[in-house]
Structures are given as structure tokens and as C-alpha cells.
N, C-alpha and C positions, 0 to 999 in steps of 0.2 A: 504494500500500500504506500502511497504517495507521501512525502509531508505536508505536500497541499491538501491528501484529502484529510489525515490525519486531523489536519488543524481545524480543515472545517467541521467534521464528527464531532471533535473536542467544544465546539465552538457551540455546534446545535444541540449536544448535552446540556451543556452549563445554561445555556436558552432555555431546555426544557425545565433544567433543575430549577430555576429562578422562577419561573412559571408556576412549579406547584409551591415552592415555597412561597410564593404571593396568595395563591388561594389560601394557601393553612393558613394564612397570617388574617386574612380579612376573613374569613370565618369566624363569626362570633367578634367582630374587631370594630376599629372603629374607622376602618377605610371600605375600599371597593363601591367603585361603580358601574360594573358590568351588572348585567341582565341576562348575557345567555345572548342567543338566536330571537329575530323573531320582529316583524316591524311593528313596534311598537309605535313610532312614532317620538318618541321619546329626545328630547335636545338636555345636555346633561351642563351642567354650569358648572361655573370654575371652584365653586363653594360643594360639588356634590351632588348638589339637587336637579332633578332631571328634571323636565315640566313636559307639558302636552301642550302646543295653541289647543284652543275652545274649539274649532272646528274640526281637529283632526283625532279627537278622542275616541277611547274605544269604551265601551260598555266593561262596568265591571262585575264580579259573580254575585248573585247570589251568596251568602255566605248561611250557614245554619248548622243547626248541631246545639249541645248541651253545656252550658257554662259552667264557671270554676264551682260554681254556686250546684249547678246539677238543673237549673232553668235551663227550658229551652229558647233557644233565641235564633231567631234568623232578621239579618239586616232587611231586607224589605221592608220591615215596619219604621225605616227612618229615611224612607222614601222623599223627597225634597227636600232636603238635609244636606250639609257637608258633612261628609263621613271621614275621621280618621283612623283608619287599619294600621296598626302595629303589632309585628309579629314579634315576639319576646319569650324567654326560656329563663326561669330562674336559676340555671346553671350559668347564665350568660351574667360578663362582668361587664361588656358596655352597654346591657340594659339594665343591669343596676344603675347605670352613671347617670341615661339617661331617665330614669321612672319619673324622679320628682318633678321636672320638666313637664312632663306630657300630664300628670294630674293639676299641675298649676295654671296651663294654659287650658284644660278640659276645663276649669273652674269659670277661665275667665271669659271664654269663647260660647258654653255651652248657651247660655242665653241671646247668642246671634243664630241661631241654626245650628251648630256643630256638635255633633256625636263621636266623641270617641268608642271605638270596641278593638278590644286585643285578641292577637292570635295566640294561645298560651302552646309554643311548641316542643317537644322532643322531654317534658316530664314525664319521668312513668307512673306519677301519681298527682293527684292534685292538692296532696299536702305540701309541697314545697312551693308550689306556686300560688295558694292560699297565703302563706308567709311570706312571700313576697310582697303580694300586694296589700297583705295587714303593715307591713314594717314601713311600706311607702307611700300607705296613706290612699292607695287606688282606689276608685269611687266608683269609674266607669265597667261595661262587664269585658268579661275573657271568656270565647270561647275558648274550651280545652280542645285544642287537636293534637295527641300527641305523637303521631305518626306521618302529621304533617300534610295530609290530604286537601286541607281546605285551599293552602296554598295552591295545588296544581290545579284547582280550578278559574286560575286568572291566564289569559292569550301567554302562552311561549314569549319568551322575554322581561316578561314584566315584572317578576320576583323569582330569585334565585334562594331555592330553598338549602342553597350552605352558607349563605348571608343572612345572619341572624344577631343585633336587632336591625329589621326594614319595616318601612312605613310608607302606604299611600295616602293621597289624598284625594277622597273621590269626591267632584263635583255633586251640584243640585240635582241633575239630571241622571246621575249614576256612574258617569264616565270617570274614566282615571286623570287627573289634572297632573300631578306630581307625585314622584317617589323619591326616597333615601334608600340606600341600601349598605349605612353605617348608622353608629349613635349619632344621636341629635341634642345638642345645647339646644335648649330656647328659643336666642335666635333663629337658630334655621329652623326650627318647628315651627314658630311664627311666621317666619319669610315662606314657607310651603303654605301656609293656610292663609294668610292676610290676603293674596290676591285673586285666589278663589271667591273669597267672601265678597270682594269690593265686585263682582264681577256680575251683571245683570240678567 
């Protein structure tokens, strides 16, 4: 063999190896903004947050199943709503970081239209995720999915179920406006939600 091809072999190893070593890292992290495949539509900013223009949004699922609670709940009943989906695991360290965020903003939003509901993933019981949201004070409900099902019901591309915490933001009308597919400060929870709201 060559030391030309040599080098390049060497070259497209270290390529691959850097590649899975970026997946493990934003798994459960608080980077990555891939999606996967799939025309979302999706324009991703320099801050992370990906948005949808208004007109070129896709329908989002359906979502249902039984909460942390043991209610059953499916989003359709928040129907002309802004809804925000956060998918979260209490084994996960940057949705500890961000919990306090998303119920302090749930507090302050909920009387304009906005709902929050959680995705509670990859728990094998709903006692640690119970404790999660007693310790940080969560108000809003969690579906428990903890096999992760609920996720593959959104278009290819749109959430990537080894990115874990991610958050959409779905319009009045049901459509997907914007996602995160890291933790979120404040800030960018509010910057995902405020222009939805202002929007007619």
C-alpha cells in the first residue's frame, strides 16, 4: 500500500473517530444541532435554535399516552395554543440545568396561550422522574414515554432521539415553528417562544 493511501485511510479514520466522538458528547449534552435526514424545512441560527418561516411549517403529532401522574393526556386538547414539547430524562445532567428555566417561563407565559408538556424519556420507572420534577418545582404535565416512541412520531429530521434535553415549539395552528436540540438558559427558551407569540 501507498503512503499516499496510507495517509488518507489514516486521515478518514481519525474523521470517523471525531464523528462518533461528537455524537457521545452531545448526547444528553448541551451542544448538537443536527436532526438527522429529512426536509424539515428547518434554518438553524448561530445561537442553536433552528426556526420554520410560518408558511413553510409542517404539522406536528399528535402526542398521547399516560403521565408521570398515571393521567391520561393527549395534546389535542391545547388545540390553538403554543405548545412547548421538551423531551427530558432525569438521568440527564443538562436537563437538570435547564428544569428551573422552563417552569419559570411556563409560569410567566402560561396566561398568553402557552402550554408546556414534557417528554419524560429513557426512565424505567416513574419514581425518579417524579423526583425530578418535585425537586424543581415542575407544574406542567410529562408524558412518561420511556422507550421513546412518542418521539418517532414527529417527520424524519425533526428530533433526534440521542439528543436528549430537545424542545419544540409548536405554533397556534399545530405546526413546528422552532427547535433546540441542546439545554436551554432562559434566554433562548424565551427567544424560541416570544416570536411565535407576537405572530398573528
Amino acid at each position: 500500500m501507498s503512503a499516499r493511501r496510507v495517509r488518507s485511510r489514516t486521515s478518514l479514520l481519525a474523521a470517523a473517530g471525531a464523528a462518533v466522538a461528537a455524537l457521545v458528547l452531545s448526547a444528553c449534552g448541551s451542544g448538537g444541532v443536527s436532526g438527522g435526514g429529512g426536509d424539515t424545512n428547518f434554518v438553524t441560527g448561530n445561537n442553536g435554535i433552528a426556526t420554520v418561516a410560518q408558511g413553510k411549517r409542517t404539522a406536528a403529532p399528535e402526542l398521547s399516552g399516560k403521565t408521570l401522574e398515571g393521567e391520561q393526556l393527549s395534546t389535542d386538547r391545547f388545540k390553538g395554543k403554543i405548545l412547548v414539547v421538551n423531551v427530558w430524562g432525569s438521568w440527564c445532567g443538562p436537563c437538570r440545568l435547564e428544569a428551573k428555566y422552563f417552569e419559570k417561563v411556563y409560569q410567566d407565559t402560561k396566561g398568553q396561550g402557552v402550554q408546556f408538556v414534557g417528554i419524560n424519556t429513557r426512565d424505567t420507572s416513574t419514581t425518579p422522574a417524579l423526583a425530578f420534577e418535585k425537586r424543581w418545582g415542575i407544574t406542567y404535565p410529562s408524558l412518561y414515554d420511556p422507550s421513546g416512541k412518542l418521539m418517532l412520531r414527529f417527520k424524519k429530521g425533526t428530533l433526534n432521539p440521542q439528543l436528549i434535553p430537545s424542545t419544540l415549539v409548536i405554533d397556534r395552528d399545530g405546526k413546528i415553528a422552532a427547535r433546540a436540540l441542546q439545554a436551554l438558559s432562559e434566554e433562548k427558551l424565551r427567544s424560541m417562544i416570544e416570536p411565535v407569540l407576537a405572530e398573528k
